[in-house]
C-alpha positions as CSV (number, residue, x, y, z in Angstrom):
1,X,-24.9,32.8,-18.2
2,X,-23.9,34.1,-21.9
3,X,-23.9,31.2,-23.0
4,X,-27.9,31.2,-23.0
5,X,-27.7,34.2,-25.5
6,X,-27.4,32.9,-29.1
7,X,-24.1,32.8,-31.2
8,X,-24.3,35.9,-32.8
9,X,-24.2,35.2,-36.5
10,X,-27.5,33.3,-35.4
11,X,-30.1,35.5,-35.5
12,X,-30.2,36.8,-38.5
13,X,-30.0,33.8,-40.3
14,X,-32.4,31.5,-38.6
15,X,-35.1,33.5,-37.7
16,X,-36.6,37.2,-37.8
17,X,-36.4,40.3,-36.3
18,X,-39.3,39.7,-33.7
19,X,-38.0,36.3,-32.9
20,X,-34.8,37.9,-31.9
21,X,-36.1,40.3,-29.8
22,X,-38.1,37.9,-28.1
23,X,-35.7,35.7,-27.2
24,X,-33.0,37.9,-25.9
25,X,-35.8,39.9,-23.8
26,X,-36.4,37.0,-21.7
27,X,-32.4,36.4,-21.3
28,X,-31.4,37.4,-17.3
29,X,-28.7,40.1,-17.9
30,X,-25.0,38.5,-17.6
31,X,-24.0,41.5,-15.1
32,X,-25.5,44.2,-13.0
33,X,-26.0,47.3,-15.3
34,X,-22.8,49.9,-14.6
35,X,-20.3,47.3,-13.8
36,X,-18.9,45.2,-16.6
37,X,-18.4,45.8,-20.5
38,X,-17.9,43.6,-23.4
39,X,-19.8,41.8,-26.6
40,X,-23.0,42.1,-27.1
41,X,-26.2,42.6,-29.0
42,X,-26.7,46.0,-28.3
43,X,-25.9,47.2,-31.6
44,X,-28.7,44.5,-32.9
45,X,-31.1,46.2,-30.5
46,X,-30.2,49.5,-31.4
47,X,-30.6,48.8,-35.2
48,X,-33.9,47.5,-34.4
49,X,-34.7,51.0,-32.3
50,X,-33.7,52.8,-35.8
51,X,-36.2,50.8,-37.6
52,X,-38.9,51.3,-34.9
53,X,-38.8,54.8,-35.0
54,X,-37.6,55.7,-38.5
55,X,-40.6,52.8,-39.7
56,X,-37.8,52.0,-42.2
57,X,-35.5,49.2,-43.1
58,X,-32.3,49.9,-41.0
59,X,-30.1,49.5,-44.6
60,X,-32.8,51.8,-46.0
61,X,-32.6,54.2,-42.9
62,X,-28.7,53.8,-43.4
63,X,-29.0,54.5,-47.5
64,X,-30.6,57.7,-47.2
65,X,-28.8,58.9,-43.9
66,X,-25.3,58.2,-44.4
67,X,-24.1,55.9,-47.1
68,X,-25.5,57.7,-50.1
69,X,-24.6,61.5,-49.2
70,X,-21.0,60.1,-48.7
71,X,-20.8,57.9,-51.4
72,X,-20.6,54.6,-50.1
73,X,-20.8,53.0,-53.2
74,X,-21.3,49.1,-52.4
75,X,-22.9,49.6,-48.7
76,X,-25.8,47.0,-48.2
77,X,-27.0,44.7,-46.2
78,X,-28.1,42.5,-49.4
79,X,-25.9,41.7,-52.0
80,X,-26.4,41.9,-55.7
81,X,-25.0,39.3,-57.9
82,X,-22.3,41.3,-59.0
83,X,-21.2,42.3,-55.8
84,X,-21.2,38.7,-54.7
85,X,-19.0,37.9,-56.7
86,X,-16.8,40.1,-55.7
87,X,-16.4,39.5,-51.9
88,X,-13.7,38.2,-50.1
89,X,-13.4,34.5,-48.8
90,X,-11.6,33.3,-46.3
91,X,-9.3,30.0,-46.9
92,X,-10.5,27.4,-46.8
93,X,-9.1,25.9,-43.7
94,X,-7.9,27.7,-40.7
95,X,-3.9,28.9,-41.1
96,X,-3.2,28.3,-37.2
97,X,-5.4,24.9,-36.7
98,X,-5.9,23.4,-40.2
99,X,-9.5,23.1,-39.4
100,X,-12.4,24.0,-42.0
101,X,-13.5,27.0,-42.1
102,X,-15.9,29.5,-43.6
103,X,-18.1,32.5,-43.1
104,X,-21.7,31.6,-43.1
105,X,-23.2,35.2,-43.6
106,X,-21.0,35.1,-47.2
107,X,-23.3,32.6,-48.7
108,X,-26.7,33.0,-47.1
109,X,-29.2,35.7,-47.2
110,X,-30.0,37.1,-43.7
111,X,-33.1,37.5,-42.9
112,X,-33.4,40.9,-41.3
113,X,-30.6,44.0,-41.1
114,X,-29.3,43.4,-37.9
115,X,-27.0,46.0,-36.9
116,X,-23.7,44.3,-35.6
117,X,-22.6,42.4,-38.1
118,X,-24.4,41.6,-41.5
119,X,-24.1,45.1,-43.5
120,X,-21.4,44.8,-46.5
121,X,-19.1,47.5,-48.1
122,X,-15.7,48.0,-49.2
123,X,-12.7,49.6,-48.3
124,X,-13.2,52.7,-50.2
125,X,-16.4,52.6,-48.5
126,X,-15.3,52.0,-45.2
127,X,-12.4,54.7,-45.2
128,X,-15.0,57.5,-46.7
129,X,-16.6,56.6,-43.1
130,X,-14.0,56.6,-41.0
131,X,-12.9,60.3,-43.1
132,X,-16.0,61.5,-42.2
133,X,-16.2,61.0,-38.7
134,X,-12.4,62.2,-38.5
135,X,-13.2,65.2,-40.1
136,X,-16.3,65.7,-37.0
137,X,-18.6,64.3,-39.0
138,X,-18.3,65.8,-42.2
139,X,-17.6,64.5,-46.0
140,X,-16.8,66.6,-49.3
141,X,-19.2,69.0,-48.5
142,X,-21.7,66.4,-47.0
143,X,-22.6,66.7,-43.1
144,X,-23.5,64.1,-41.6
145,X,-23.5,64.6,-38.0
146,X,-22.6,67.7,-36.0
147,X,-19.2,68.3,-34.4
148,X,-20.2,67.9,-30.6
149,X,-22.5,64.7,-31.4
150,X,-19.4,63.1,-32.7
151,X,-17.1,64.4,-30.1
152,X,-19.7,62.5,-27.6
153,X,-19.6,59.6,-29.7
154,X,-15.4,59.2,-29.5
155,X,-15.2,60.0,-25.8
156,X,-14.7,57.4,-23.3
157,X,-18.3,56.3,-21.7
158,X,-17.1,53.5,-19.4
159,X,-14.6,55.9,-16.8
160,X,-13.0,53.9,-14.1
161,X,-16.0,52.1,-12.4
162,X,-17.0,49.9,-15.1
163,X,-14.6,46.7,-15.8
164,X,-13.9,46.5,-19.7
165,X,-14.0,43.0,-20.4
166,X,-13.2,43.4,-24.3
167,X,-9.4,43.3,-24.1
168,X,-9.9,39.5,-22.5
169,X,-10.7,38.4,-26.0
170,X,-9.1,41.5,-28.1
171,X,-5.5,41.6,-25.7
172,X,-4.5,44.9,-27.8
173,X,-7.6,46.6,-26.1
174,X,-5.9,46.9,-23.4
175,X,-6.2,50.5,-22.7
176,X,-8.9,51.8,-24.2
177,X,-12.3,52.8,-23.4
178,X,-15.5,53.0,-25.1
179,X,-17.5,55.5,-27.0
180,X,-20.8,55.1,-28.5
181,X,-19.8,52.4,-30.9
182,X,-16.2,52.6,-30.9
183,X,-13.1,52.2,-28.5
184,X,-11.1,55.2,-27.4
185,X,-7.8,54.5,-26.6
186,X,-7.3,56.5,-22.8
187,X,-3.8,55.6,-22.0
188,X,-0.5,55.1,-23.8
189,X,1.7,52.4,-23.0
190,X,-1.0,50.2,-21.7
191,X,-1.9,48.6,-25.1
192,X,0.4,46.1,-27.6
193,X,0.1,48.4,-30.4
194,X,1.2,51.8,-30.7
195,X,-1.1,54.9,-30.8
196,X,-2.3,58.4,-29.4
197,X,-5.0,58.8,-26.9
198,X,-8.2,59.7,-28.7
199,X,-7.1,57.4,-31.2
200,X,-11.2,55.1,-31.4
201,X,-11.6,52.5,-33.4
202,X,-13.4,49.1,-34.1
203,X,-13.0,45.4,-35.3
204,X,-15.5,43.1,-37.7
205,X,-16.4,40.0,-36.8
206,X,-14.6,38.5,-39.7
207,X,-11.1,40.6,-39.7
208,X,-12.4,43.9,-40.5
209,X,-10.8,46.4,-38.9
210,X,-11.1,50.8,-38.8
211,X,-9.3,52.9,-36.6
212,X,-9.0,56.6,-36.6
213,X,-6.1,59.0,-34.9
214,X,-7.0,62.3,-34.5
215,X,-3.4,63.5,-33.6
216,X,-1.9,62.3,-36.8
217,X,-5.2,62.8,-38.6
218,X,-5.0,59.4,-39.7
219,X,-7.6,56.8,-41.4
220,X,-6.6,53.2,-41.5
221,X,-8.8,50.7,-42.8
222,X,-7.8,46.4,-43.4
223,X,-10.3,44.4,-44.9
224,X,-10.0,40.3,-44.2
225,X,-11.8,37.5,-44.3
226,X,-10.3,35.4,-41.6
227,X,-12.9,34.2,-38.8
228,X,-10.3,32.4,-37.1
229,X,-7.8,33.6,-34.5
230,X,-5.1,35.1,-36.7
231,X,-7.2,38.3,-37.7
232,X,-5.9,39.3,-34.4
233,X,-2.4,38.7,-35.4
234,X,-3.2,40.6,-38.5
235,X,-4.8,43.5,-37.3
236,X,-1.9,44.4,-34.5
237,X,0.9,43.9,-37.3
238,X,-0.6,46.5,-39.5
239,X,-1.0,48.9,-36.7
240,X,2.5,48.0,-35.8
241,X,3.5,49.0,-39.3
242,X,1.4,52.1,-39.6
243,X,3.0,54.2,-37.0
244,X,6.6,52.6,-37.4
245,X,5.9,54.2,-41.3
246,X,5.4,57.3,-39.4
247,X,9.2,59.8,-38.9
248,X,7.8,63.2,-37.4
């Protein structure tokens, strides 16, 4: 049954915001509600709540809200010219197949700011983020968010009746839960990489990965460009190499 739903770089390159909604509204739901979690396009949908209700451009909306007061320099969901020509590209064929490959969302416009995976920022950017909501939601004198709404947000959501389907294609997810837009790592032991419980975290489409540990009030942020299989590979060596760095 998913595979009626549309890839999802698709959307918003080929058609509009309303077009979207429209066609995923008349999708049947691939499970029951309360029983299974993985990908989606809820973060889509919800970035199209935001606009609804703000009556704003979700990257406007996120401008004023959060990537200005923190100073999220290069945050946008469309490119200048001189930030295009600074963005990362992937090579140009696949290291583990030799096949082509590229990133379609690099060279075209989209065509509305969906919310799960067309905004653009840097690392800087991205670790100011990841500070913030560390620090419970809080930057440099900026708030954000308050303390309890981002202890919601990093607490597991799921609990032990609904399946988590997400470590089936992420196999170091094994283990964690999920909050409202992140995963929370519940148990030791159960995942590849090392970690704390509480540590929450997530992965781009395209080899971008955050993920925060409260414990060792750590921020780790890797920024690739690899659609293919290996940003997996990458992403668990440099969490291996994180905490192996780490003595006390």
């Amino acid at each position: 049954m998913a595979r009626l739903y549309p890839d999802f770089a698709a959307p918003p390159l080929r058609g509009d915001k309303q077009a979207f909604i429209e066609t995923i509204t008349k999708l049947p739901l691939v499970h029951q509600p309360g029983t299974e979690f993985e990908y989606g396009f809820s973060t889509d949908v919800l970035g199209a709540v935001v606009e609804q209700v703000s009556e704003q451009r979700l990257g406007d909306y996120l401008a004023s809200n959060l990537w200005k007061p923190i100073e999220m320099q290069d945050a946008t969901f469309h490119l200048s010219e001189s930030q295009r020509e600074r963005l990362a590209r992937p090579f140009p064929a696949d290291p583990l197949t030799g096949k082509p490959q590229d990133i379609e969302l690099l060279e075209s416009s989209t065509k509305f700011d969906c919310g799960g995976a067309c905004a653009f920022a840097t690392v800087g950017d991205y670790v100011r983020f990841g500070q913030m909501l560390l620090n419970g939601g809080e930057l440099d004198g900026q708030r954000i968010l308050g303390p309890k709404t981002v202890r919601h947000m990093i607490s597991d959501h799921l609990g032990a009746e609904i399946k988590n389907k997400v470590a089936n294609v992420e196999a170091h997810r094994a283990g964690f839960g999920f909050g409202l837009g992140v995963a929370v790592r519940i148990n030791e032991g159960l995942s590849a990489v090392p970690g704390n419980p509480g540590e929450f975290t997530w992965t781009g489409a395209y080899g971008t990965q955050f993920f925060c540990d409260p414990k060792e009030r750590l921020v780790v942020v890797v920024g690739t460009a690899a659609p293919g299989e290996i940003r997996k590979y990458y992403r668990e060596q440099v969490q291996y190499i994180v905490y192996a760095a780490i003595i006390r």
